[in-house]
Backbone as CSV, one residue per row, in Angstrom:
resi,resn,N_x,N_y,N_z,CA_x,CA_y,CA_z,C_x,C_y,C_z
1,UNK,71.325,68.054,60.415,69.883,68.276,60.363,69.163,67.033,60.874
2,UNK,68.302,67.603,61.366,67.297,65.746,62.441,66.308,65.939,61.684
3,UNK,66.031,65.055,61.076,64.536,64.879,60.077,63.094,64.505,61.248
4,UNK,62.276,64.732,61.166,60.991,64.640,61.985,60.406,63.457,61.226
5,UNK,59.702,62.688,62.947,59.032,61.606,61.978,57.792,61.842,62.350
6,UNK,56.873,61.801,61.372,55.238,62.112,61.658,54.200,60.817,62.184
7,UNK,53.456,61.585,62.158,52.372,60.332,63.181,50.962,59.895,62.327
8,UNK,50.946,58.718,62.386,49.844,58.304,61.392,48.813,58.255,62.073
9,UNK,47.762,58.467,61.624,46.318,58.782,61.893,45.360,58.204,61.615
10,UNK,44.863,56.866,62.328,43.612,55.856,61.583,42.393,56.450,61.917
11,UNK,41.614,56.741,61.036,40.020,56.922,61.323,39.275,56.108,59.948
12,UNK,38.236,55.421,60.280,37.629,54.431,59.524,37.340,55.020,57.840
13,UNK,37.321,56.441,57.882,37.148,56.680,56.386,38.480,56.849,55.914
14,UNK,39.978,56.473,56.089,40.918,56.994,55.632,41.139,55.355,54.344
15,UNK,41.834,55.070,53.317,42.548,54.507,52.832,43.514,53.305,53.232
16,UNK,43.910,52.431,52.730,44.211,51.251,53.210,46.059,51.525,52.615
17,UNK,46.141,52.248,51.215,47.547,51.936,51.020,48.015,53.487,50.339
18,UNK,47.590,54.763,50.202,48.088,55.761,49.436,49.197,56.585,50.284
19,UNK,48.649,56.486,51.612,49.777,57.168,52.438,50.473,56.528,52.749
20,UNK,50.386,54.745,52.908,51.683,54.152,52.726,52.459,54.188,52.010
21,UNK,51.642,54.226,50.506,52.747,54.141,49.033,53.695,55.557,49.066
22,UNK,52.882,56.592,49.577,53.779,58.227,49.702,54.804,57.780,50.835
23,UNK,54.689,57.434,51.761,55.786,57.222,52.646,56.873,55.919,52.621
24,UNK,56.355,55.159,51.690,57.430,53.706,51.596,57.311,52.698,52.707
25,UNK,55.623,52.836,53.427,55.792,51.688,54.761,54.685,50.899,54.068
26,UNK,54.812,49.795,55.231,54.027,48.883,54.539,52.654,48.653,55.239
27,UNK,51.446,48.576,54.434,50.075,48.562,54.544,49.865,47.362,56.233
28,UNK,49.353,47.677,56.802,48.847,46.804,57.806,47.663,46.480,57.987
29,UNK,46.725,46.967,57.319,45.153,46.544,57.029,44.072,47.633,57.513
30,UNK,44.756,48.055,58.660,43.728,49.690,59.368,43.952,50.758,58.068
31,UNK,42.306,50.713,57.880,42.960,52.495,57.506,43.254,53.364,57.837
32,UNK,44.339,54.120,57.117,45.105,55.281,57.289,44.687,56.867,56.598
33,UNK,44.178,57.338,57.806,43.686,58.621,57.172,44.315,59.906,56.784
34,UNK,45.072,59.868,58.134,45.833,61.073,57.765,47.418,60.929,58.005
35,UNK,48.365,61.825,57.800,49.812,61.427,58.601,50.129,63.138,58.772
36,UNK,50.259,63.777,60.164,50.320,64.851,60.477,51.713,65.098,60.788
37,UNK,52.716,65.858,60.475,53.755,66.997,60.594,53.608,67.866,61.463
38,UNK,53.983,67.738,62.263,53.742,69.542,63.403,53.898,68.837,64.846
39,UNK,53.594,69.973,65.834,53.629,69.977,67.130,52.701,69.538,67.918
40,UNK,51.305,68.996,67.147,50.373,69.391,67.803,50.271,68.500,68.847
41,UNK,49.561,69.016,70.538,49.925,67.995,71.527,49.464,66.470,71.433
42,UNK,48.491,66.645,70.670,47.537,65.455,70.373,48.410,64.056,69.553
43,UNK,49.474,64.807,68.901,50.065,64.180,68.292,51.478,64.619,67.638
44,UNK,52.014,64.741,68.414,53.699,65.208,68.241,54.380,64.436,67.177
45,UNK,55.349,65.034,66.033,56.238,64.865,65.522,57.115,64.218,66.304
46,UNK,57.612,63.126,66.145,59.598,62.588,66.982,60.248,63.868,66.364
47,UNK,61.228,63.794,67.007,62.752,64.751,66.810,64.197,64.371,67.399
48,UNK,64.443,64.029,67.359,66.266,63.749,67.503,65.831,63.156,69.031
49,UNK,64.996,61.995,69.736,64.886,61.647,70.682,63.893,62.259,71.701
50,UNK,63.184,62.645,70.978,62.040,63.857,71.901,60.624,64.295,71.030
51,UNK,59.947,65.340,71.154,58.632,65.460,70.218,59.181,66.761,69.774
52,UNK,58.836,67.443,68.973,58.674,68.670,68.048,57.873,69.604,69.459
53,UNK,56.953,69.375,69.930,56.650,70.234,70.929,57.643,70.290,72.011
54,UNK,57.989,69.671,72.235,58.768,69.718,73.731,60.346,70.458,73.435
55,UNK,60.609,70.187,72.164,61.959,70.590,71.500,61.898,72.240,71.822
56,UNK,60.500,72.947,70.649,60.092,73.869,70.815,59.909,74.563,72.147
57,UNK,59.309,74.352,72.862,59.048,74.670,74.577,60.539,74.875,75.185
58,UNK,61.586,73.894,75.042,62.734,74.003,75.736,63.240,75.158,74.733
59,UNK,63.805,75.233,73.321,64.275,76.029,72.776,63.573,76.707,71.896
60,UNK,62.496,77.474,71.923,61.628,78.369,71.275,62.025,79.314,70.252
61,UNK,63.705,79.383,70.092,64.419,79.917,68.850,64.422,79.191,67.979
62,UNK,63.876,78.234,67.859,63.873,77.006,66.813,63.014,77.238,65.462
63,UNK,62.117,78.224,65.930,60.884,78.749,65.461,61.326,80.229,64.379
64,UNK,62.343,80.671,65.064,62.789,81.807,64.506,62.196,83.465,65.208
65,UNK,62.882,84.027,65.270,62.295,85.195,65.804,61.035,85.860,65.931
66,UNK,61.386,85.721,64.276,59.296,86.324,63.760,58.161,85.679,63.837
67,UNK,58.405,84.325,63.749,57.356,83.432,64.156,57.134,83.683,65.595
68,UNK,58.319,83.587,66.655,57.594,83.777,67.967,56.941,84.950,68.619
69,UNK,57.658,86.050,67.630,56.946,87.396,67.618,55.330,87.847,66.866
70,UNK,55.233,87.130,66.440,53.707,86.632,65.889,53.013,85.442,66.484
71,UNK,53.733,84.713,66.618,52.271,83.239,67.265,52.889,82.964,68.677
72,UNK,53.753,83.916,69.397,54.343,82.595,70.541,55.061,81.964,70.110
73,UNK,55.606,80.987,71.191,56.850,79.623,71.295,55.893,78.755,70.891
74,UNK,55.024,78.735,69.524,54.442,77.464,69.550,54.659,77.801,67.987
75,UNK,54.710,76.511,67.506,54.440,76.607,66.029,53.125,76.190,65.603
76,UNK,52.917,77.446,64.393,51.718,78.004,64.150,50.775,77.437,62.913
77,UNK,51.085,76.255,62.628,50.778,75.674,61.757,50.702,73.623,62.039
78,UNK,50.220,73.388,61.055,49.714,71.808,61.358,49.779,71.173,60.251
79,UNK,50.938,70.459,59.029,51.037,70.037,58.035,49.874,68.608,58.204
80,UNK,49.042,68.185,57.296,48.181,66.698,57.538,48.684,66.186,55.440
81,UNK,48.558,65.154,55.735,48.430,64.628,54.540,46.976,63.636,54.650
82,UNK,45.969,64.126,53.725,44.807,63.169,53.897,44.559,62.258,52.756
83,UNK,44.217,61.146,53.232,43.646,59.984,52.403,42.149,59.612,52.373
84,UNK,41.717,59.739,51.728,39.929,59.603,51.961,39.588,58.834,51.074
85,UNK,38.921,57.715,51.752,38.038,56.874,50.904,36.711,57.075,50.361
86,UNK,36.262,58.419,51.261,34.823,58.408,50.766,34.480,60.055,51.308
87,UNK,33.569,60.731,50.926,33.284,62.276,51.219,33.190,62.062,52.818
88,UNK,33.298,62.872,53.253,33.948,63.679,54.717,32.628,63.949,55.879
89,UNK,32.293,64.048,57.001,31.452,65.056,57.355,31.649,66.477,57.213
90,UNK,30.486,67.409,57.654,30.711,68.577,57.184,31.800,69.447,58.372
91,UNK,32.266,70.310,58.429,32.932,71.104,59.151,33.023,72.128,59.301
92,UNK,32.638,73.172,60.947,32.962,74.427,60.834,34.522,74.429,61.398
93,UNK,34.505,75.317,61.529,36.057,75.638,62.094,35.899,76.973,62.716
94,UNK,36.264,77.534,63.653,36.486,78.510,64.532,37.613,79.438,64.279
95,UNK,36.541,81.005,64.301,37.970,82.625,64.506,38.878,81.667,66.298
96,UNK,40.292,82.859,66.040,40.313,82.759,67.448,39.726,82.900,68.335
97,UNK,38.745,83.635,68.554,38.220,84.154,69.968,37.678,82.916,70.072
98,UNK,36.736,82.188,69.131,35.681,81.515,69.268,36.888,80.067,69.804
99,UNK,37.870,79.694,69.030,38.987,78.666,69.855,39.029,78.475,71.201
100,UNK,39.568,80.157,71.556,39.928,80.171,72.794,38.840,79.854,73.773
101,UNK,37.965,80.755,73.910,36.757,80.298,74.385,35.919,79.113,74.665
102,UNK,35.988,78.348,73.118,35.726,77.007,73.268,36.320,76.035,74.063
103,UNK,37.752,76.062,73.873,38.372,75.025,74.807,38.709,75.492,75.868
104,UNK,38.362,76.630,76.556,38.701,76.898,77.999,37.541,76.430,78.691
105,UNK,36.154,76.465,78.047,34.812,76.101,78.383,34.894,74.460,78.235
106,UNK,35.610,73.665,77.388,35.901,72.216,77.654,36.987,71.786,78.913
107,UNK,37.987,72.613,78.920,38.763,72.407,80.366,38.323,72.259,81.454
108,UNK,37.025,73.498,81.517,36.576,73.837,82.637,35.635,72.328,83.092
109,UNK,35.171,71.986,81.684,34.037,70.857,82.097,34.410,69.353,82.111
110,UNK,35.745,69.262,82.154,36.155,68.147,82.629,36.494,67.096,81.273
111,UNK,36.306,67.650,79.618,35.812,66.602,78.683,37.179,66.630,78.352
112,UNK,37.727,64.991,77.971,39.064,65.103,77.802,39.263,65.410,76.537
113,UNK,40.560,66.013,76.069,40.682,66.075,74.946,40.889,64.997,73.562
114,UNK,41.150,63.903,74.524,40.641,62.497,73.203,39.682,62.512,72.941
115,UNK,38.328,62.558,73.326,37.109,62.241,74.013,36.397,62.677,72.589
116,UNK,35.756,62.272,71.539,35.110,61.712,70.583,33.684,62.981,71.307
117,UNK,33.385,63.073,72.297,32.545,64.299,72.474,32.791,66.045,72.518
118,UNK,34.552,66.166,72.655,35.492,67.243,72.485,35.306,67.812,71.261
119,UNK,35.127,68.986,71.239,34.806,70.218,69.809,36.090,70.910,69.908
120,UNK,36.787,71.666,71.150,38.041,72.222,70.932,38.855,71.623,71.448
121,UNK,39.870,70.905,70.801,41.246,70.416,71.144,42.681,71.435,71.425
122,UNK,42.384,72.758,70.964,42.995,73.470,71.206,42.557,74.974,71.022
123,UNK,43.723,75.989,71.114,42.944,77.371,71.398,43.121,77.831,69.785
124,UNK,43.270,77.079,68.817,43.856,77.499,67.490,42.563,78.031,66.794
125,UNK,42.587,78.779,65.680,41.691,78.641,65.080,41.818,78.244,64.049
126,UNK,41.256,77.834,62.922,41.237,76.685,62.297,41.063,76.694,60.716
127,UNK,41.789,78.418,59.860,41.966,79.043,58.361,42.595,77.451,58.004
128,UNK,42.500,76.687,56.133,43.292,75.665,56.067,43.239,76.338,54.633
129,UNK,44.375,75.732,53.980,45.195,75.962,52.720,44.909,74.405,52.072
130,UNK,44.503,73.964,51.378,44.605,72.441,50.674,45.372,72.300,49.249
131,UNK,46.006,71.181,49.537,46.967,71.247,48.159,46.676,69.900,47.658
132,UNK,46.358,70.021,46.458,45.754,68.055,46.177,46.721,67.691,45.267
133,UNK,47.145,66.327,45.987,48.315,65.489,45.473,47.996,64.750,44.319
134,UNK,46.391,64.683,44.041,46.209,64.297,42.709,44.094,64.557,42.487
135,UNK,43.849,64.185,41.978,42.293,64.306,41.632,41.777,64.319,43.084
136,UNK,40.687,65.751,43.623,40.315,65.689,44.864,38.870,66.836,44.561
137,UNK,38.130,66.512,45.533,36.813,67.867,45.156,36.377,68.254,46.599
138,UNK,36.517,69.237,46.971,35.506,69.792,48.250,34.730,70.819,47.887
139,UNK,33.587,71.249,49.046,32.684,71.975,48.702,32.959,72.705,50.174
140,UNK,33.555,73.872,49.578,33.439,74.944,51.203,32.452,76.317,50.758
141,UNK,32.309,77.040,51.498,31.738,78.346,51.951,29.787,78.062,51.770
142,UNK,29.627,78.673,51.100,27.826,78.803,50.663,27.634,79.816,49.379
143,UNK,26.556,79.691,48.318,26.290,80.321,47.901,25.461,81.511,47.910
144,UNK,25.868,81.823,46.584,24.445,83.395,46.982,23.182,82.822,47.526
145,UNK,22.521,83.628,48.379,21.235,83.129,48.586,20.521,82.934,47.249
146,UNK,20.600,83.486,46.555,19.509,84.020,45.369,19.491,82.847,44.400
147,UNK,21.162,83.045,44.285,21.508,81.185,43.186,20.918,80.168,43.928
148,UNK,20.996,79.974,45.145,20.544,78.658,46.446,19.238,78.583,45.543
149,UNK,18.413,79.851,46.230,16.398,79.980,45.620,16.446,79.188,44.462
150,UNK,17.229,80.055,43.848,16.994,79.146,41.994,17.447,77.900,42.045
151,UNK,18.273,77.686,42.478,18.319,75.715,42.224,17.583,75.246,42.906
152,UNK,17.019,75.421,43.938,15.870,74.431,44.722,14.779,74.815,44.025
153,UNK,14.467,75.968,43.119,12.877,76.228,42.545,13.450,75.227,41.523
154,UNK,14.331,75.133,40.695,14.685,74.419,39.548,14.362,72.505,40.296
155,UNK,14.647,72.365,41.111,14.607,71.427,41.301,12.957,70.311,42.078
156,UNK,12.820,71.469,42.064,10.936,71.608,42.695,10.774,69.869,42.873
157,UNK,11.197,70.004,44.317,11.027,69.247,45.544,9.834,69.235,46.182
158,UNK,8.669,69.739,45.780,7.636,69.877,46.635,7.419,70.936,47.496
159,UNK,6.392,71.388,48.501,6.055,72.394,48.832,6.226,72.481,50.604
160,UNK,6.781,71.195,51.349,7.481,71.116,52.169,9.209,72.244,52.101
161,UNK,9.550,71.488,51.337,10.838,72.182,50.461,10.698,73.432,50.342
162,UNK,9.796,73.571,49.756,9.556,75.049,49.173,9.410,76.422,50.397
163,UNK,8.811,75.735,51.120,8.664,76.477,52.877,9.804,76.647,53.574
164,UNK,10.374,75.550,53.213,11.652,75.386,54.015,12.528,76.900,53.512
165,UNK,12.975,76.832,52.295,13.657,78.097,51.228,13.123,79.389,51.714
166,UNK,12.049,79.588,51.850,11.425,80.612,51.341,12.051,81.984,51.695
167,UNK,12.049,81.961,53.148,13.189,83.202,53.412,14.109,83.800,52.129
168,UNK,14.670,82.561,51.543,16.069,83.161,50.395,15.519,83.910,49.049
169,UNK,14.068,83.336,49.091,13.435,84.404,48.070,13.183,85.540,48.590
170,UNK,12.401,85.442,49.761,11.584,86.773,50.369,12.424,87.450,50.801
171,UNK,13.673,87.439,51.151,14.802,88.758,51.678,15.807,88.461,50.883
172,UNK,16.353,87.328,50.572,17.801,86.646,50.802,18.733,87.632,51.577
173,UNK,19.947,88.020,51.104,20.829,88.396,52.475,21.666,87.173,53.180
174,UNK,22.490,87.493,53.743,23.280,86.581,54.620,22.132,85.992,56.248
175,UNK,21.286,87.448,56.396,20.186,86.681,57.624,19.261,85.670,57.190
176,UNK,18.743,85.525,56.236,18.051,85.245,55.425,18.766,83.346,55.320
177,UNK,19.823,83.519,55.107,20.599,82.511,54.915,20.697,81.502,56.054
178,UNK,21.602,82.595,57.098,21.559,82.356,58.517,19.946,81.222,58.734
179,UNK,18.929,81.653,59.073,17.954,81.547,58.978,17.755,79.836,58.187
180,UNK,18.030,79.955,56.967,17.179,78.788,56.526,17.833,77.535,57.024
181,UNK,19.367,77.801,57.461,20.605,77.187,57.403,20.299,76.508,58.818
182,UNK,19.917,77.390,59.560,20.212,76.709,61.391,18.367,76.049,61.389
183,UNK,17.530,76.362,60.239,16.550,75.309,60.644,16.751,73.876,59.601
184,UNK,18.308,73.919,58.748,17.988,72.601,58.046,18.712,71.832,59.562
185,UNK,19.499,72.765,60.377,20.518,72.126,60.998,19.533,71.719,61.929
186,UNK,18.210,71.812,62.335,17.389,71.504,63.203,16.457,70.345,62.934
187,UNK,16.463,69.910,61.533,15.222,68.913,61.074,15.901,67.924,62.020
188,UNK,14.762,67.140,62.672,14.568,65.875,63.206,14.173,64.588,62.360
189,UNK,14.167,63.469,63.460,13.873,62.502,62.166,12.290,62.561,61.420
190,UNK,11.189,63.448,62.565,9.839,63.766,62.135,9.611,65.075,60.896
191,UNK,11.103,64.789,60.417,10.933,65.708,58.920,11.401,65.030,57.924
192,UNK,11.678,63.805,58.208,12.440,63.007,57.009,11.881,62.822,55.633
193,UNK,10.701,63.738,55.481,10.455,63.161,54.434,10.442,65.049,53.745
194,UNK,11.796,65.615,54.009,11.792,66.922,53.276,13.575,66.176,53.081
195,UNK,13.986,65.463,53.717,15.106,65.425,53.039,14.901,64.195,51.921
196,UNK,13.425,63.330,52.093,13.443,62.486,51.011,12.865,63.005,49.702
197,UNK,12.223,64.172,49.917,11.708,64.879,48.641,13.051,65.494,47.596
198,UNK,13.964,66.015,48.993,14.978,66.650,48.422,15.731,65.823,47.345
199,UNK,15.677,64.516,47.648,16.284,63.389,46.980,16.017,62.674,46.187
200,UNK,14.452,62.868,46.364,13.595,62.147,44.990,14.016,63.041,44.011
201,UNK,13.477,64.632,43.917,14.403,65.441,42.996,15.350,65.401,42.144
202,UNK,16.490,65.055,43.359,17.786,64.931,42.535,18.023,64.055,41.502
203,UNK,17.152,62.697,41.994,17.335,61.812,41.086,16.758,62.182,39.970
204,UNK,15.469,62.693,40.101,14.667,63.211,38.161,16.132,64.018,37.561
205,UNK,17.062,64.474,38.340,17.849,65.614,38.163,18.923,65.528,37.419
206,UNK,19.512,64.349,37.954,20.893,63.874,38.413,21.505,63.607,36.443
207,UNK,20.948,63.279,35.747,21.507,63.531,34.384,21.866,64.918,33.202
208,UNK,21.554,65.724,34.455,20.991,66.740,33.590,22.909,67.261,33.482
209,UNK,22.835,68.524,32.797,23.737,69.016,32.600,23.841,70.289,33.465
210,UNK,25.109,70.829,33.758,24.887,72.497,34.895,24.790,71.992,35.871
211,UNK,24.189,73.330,36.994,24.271,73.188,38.256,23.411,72.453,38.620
212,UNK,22.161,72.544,38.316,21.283,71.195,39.143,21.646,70.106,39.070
213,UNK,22.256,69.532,37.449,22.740,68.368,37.567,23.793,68.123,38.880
214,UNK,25.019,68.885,38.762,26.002,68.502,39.630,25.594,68.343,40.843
215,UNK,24.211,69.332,41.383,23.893,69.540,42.608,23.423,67.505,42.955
216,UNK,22.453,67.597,42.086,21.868,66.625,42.549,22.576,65.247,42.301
217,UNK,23.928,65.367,41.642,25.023,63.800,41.707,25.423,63.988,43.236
218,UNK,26.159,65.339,43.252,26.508,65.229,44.711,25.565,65.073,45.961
219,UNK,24.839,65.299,45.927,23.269,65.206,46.687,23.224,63.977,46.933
220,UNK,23.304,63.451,46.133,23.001,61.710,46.059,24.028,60.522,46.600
221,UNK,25.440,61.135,46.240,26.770,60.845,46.576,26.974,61.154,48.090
222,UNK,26.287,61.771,48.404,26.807,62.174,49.957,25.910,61.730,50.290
223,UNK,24.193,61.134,50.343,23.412,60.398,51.241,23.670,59.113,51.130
224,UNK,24.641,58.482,50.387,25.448,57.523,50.190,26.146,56.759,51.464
225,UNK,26.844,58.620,51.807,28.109,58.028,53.146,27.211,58.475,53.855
226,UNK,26.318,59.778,54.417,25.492,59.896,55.036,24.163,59.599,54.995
227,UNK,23.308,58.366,54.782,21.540,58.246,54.636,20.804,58.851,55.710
228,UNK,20.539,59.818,55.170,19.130,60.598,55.845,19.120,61.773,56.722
229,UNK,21.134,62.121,56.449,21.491,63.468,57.035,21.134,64.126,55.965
230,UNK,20.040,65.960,56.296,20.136,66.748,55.389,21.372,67.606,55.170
231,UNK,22.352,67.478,55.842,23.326,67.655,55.350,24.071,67.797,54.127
232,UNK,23.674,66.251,53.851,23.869,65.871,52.311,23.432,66.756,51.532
233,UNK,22.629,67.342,51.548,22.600,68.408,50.919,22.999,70.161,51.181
234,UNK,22.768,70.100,52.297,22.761,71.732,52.893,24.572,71.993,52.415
235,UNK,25.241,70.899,52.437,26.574,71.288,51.794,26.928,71.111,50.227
236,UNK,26.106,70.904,49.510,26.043,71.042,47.683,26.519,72.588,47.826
């Protein structure tokens, strides 16, 4: 059996020593964010003198029948181990179609796939499973519109704020949502003072007990790593 060796991953929010201590190497001072398992081209697994992709490509039975009868000669998955020093930016992730599409429209335009301006690195789309190796918290999907209404009336931010919502009272619905969602994703810096209301809030907030409380620790915790993205909040 040839054991695979994985590839470490520095990006400035990763950890200085946890994925060293899991792997037995020794700290070098960069942080270490992630250490990825898999094929992916960006960053290949070693294998018995070669990469995990290229192994695959030459002998595509490696994969097993059913796997290639379902995903192709590629393997269909991307093991990461993450280390985080501090909350994350936010993230969509892409169906297939929307993959494929995306990065054939980056091929076409010349943006390399290192390139820090690149959205699709590949044609994958991007379902993830998380398994926490010890104390960890994320915040995925969205809530009901209706619960959203009620914690921002609970939290009565002012009447900037209040405009902003209003849709989620007056219809709610997923359009409704749609809607309030792609104009927080639109505030400029000539609205900054709806994400500073949002924040003055939290703080009257931030002791309380329940959901506003939690809303508004995390609220506060994330303009921390992010100051003055509404973000920080649009993902509570």
């Amino acid at each position: 059996m040839d054991l695979l060796q994985g590839t470490m991953i520095h990006y400035p929010w990763g950890t200085f020593e946890a994925i060293h201590d899991l792997l037995g190497t020794q700290p070098d001072g960069r942080p270490l964010a992630e250490f990825w398992l898999g094929a992916h081209p960006l960053a290949p697994s070693a294998l018995a003198g070669t990469t995990l992709d290229t192994a695959i490509a030459e002998r595509p039975t490696l994969l097993g029948e059913r796997s290639v009868a379902a995903f192709g000669p590629q393997l269909p998955f991307l093991m990461k181990i993450l280390s985080a020093r501090h909350a994350l930016s936010l993230q969509a992730h892409p169906n297939r179609e929307q993959a494929q599409a995306g990065f054939a429209a980056e091929e076409a335009a010349g943006i390399p796939r290192e390139s820090p301006q690149r959205t699709y690195k590949d044609t994958w789309p991007k379902p993830e499973l998380l398994v926490a190796l010890d104390e960890f918290r994320t915040l995925a999907g969205f809530r009901e519109p209706t619960l959203t209404a009620e914690l921002f009336g609970g939290l009565e931010a002012g009447p900037d704020v209040d405009r902003l919502i209003a849709p989620l009272r007056s219809r709610g619905g997923e359009a409704a949502l749609q809607e309030v969602f792609l104009q927080v994703l639109s505030l400029g810096a000539e609205h900054r003072g709806v994400v500073d209301a949002v924040l003055a809030a939290a703080v009257s907030h931030r002791g309380e007990d329940g959901e506003l409380g939690r809303f508004s620790r995390t609220a506060l915790e994330l303009d921390d790593v992010f100051p003055g993205d509404p973000g920080s909040w649009r993902r509570c």
